[in-house]
N, C-alpha and C positions, 0 to 999 in steps of 0.2 A: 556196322555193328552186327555183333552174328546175334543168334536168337535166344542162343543163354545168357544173354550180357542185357537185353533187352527184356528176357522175362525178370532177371534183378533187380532191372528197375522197375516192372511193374509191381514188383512183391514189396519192394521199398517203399512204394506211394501207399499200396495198403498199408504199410507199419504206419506210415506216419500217419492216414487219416485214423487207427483205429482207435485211438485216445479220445480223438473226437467224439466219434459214434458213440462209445461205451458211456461219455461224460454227458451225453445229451440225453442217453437212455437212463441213467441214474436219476438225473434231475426232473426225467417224465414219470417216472416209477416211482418215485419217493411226493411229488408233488401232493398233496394235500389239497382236494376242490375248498372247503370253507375257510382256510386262511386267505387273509387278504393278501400279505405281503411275502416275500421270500428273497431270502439274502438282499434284502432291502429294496427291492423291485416286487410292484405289481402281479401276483402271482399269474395272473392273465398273458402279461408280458415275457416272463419266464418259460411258459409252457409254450407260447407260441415261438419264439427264439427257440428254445430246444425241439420241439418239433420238425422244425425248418432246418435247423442242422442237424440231426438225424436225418432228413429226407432229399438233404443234399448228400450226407454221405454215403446213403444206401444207393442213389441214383449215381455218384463219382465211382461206389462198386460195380455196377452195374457197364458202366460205360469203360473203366480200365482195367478188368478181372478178366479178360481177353489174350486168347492164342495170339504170342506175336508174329507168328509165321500164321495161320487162319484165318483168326482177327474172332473165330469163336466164341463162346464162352468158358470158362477153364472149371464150372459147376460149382461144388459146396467145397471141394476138395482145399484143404488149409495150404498145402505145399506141393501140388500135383508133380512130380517125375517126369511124367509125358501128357504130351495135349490127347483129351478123351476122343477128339474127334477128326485129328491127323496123325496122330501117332509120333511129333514132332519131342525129341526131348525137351526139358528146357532147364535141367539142373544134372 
């Protein structure tokens, strides 16, 4: 598999987790400390489930937002052209 076929799918796992992330951060940002309940759970339970998947998806970023020819990391950059830190294309 050459390295633009490989950065595709790295940028594809980000699409798919990003739904997550954004829906765990909604649900942390919107929470309410003195309500007891939220969408009929626990609001204790709620915020600790959404915090744990936000903090698995930022750690899933962390671990495959990586040069696939480096093994790097590809930075803040949304669709980087070339790797910042070999100069590898990868689109």
């Amino acid at each position: 598999m050459d390295t633009k076929t490989k950065f595709k799918s790295i940028k594809t796992k980000q699409f798919i987790m990003l739904p997550f992330a954004v829906a765990s951060g909604v649900i942390l940002g919107s929470a309410e400390g003195s309500g007891e309940t939220m969408m009929g759970f626990q609001t204790m339970h709620v915020l600790i489930a959404a915090g744990t998947l936000l903090g698995a998806c930022v750690l899933y970023s962390i671990i495959n937002w990586k040069c696939p020819s480096c093994k790097k990391s590809l930075g803040k950059a949304f669709s980087p052209k070339f790797c910042q830190s070999c100069g590898t294309e990868l689109q």
